[in-house]
C-alpha positions as CSV (number, residue, x, y, z in Angstrom):
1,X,-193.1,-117.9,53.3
2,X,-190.1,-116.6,51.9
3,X,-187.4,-119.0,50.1
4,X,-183.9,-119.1,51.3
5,X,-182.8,-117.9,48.0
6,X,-184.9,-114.5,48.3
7,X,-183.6,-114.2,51.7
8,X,-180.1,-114.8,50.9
9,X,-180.5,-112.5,47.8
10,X,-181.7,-109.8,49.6
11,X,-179.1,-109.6,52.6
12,X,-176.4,-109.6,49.8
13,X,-177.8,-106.6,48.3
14,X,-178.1,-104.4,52.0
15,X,-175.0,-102.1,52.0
16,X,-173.3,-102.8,55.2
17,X,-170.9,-99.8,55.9
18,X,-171.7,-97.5,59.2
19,X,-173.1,-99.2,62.5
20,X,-176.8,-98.4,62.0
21,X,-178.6,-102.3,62.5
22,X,-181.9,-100.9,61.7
23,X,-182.1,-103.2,59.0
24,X,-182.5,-106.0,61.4
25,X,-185.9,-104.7,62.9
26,X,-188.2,-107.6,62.7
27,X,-185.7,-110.1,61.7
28,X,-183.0,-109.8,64.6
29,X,-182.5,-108.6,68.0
30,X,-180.2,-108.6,70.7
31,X,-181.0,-107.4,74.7
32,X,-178.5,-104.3,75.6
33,X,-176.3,-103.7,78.5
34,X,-178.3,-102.6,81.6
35,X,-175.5,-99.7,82.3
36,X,-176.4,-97.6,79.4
37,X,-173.4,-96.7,77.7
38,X,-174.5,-93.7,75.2
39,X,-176.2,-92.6,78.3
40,X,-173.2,-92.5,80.6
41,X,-170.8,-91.8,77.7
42,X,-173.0,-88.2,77.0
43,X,-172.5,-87.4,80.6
44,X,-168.7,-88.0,80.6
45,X,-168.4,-85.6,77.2
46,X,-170.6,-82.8,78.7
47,X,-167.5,-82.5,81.5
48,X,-164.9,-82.8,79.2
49,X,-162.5,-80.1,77.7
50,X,-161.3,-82.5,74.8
51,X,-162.5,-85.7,73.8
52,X,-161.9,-88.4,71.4
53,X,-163.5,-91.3,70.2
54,X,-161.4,-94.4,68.8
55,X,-163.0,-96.3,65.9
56,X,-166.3,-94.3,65.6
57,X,-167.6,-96.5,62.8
58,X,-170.4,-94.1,60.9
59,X,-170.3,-91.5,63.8
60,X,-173.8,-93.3,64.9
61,X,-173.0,-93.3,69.1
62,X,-171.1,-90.2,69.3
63,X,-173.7,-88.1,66.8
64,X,-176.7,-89.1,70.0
65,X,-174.7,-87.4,72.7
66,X,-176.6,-84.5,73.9
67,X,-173.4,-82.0,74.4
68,X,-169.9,-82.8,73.1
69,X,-166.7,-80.8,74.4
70,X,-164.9,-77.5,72.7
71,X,-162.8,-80.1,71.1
72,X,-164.3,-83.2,70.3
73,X,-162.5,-85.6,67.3
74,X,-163.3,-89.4,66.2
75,X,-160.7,-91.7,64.3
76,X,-162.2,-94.1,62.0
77,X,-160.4,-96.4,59.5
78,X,-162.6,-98.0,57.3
79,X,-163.3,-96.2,54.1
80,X,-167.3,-96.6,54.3
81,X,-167.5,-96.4,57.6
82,X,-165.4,-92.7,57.4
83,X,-167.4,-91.7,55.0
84,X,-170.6,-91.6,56.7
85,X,-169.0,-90.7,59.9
86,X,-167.8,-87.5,57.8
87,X,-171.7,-86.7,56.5
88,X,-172.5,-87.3,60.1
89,X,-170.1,-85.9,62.7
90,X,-168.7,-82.9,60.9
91,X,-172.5,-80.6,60.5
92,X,-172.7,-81.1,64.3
93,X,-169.0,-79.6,64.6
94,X,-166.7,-83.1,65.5
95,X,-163.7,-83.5,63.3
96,X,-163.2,-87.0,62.1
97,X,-159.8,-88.2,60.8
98,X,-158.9,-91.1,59.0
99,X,-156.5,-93.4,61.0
100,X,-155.3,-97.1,60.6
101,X,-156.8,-99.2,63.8
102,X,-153.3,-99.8,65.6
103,X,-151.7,-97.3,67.0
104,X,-149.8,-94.5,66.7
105,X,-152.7,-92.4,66.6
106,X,-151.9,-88.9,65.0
107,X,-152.7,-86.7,68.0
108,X,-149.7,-85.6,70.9
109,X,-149.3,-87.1,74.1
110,X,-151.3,-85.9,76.6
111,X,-154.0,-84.6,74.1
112,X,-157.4,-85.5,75.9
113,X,-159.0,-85.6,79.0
114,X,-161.3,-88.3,77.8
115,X,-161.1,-91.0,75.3
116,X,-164.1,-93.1,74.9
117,X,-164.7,-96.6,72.2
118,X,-167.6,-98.4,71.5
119,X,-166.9,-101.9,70.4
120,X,-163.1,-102.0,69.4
121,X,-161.8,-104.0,67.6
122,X,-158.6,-104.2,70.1
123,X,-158.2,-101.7,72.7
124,X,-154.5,-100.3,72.4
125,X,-154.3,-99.7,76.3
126,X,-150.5,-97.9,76.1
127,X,-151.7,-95.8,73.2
128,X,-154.4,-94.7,75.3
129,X,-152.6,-94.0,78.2
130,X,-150.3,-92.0,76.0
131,X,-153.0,-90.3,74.6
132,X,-155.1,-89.0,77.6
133,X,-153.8,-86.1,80.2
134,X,-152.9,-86.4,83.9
135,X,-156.0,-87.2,85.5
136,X,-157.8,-88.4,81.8
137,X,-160.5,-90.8,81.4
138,X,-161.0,-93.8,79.2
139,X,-164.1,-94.6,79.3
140,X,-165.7,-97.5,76.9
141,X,-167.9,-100.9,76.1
142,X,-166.0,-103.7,75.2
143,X,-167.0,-106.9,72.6
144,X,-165.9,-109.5,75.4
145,X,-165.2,-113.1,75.1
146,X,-166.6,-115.8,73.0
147,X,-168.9,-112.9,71.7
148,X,-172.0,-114.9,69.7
149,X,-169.9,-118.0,69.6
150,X,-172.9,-120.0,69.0
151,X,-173.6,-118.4,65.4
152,X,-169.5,-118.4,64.8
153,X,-168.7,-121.9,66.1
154,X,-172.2,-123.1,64.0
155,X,-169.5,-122.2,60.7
156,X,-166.4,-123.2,62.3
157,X,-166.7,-125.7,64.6
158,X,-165.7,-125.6,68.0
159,X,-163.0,-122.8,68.8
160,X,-159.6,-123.3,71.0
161,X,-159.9,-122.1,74.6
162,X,-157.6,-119.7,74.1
163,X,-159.8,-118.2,71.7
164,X,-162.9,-118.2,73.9
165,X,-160.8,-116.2,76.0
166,X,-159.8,-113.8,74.4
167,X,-160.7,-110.6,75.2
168,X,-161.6,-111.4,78.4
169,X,-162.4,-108.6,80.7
170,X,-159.6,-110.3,83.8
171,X,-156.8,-109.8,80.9
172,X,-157.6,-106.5,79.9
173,X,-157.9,-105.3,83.1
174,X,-154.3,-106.8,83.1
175,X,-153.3,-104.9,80.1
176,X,-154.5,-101.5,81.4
177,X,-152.4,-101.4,84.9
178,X,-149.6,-102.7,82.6
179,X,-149.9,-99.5,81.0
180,X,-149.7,-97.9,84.0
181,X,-154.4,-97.3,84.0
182,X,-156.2,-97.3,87.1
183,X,-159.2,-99.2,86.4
184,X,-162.1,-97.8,88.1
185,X,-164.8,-100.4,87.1
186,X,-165.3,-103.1,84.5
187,X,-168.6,-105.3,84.2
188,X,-170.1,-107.9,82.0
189,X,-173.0,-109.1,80.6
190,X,-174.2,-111.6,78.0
191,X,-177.3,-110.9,75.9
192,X,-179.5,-113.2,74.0
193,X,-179.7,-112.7,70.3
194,X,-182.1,-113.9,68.2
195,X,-181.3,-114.5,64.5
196,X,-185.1,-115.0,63.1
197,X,-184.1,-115.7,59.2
198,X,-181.2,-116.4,57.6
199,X,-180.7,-113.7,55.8
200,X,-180.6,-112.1,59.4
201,X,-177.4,-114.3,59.5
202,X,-176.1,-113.2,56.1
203,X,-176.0,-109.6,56.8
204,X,-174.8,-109.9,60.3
205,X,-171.8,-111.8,58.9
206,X,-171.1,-109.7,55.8
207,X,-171.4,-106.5,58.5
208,X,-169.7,-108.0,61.3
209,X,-166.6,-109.4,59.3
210,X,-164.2,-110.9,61.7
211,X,-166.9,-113.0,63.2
212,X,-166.7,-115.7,60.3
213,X,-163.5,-114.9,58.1
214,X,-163.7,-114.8,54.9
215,X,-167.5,-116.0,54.9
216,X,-169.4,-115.4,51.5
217,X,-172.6,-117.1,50.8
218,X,-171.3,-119.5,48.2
219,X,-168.5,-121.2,50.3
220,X,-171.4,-121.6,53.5
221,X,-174.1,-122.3,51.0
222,X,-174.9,-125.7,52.3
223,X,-174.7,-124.5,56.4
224,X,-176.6,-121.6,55.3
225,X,-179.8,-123.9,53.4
226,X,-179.4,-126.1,56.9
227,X,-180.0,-123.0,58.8
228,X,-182.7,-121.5,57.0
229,X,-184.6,-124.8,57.2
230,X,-183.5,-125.2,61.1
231,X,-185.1,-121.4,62.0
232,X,-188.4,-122.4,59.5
233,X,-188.6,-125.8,61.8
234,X,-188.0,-124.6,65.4
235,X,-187.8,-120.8,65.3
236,X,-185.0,-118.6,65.8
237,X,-181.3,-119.4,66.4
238,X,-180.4,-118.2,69.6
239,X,-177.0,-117.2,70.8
240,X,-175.2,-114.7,73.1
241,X,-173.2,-111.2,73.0
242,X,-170.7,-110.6,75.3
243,X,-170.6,-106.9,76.6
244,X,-167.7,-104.9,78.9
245,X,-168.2,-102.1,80.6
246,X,-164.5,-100.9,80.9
247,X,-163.3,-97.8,82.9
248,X,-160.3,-96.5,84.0
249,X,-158.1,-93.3,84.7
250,X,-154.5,-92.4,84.1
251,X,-153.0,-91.1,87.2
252,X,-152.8,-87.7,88.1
């Protein structure tokens, strides 16, 4: 059996930049959306004249779709993250420029008939309304509300409604006709997730930073060494993703 400090030692050492979660095989898992959205997001690009994709992360999602546009361009802000996005997007003919996560984005108005975002970390819905032509589709999957509160609320104690809802897909549905969107369709779903060590734990919070601010192994030490001997005891700690399916048009 592996000790708590092996485990903890080795999630410290996995680099973290990109969105590939294949270190997680074996220790981790979480169930995926039943619509698909790489699937349905490759169909949408192989009907597009120009496309862009909003905080790309390492390119991982938009490198999988079968046939991109003539002009096809990512945004990404994080310096690792744009790095490997670069390495990734650029032999397969996908520009990818370095932009801040809050708009203005550096393209004209108008630009693209399709803008598509996997996991956001807000979606800007007048920037993308500015951003898409007459007719345009944004089309994208959505962290929704109370996203894997169990794991963040294990840290930092129970969370103010208001932040549970956050995010929720009624108010961004909001947000989009008050940029003047159609919304076509938006879903959700939860997922189970299944943390089966702690250093599972440790690298999902050192990856996925704004889930526990701030969190470093030596200021949750002691939650950490409960945890570890909680998933040896009962098995793996269980919580829940929220995804949304969001959709929407900007009138013709």
């Amino acid at each position: 059996m592996t000790s708590f400090e092996d485990l903890v030692a080795e999630a410290e050492a996995a680099p973290v930049a990109g969105w590939d979660f294949s270190w997680f095989d074996g220790r981790a898992s979480e169930a995926r959306p039943s619509w698909g959205y790489q699937r349905r997001m490759g169909e949408r690009m192989a009907m597009a004249k120009a496309a862009l994709d909003i905080q790309t992360g390492g390119g991982e999602v938009l490198a999988g779709v079968p046939k991109r546009p003539p002009l096809c361009v990512a945004t990404e802000g994080w310096p690792p993250n744009l790095a490997k996005a670069t390495a990734r997007l650029h032999p397969l003919g996908t520009a990818v420029v370095a932009a801040p996560e809050e708009p203005p984005l550096p393209f004209a108005d108008g630009a693209f008939d399709l803008v598509v975002s996997r996991h956001p970390q807000k979606p800007y819905f007048a920037e993308v309304a500015r951003l898409l032509s007459p007719g345009g589709t944004y089309f994208a999957q959505h962290v929704g509300p109370a996203s894997v509160f169990e794991l963040v609320e294990y840290f930092l104690g129970p969370q103010p409604e208001n932040i549970r809802r956050a995010r929720h897909p009624e108010l961004e549905r909001a947000e989009a006709e008050a940029a003047g969107l159609d919304v076509v369709d938006v879903r959700m779903e939860w997922l189970r997730m299944e943390f089966h060590d702690v250093g599972a734990v440790v690298h999902f919070l050192r990856k996925v930073v704004w889930m526990v601010p701030g969190f470093t192994v030596e200021k949750y030490g002691v939650r950490l060494r409960e945890l570890h001997e909680r998933i040896q005891a009962d098995g793996p700690f269980v919580a829940h993703s929220s995804r949304v399916l969001f959709d929407a048009r900007k009138p013709a």
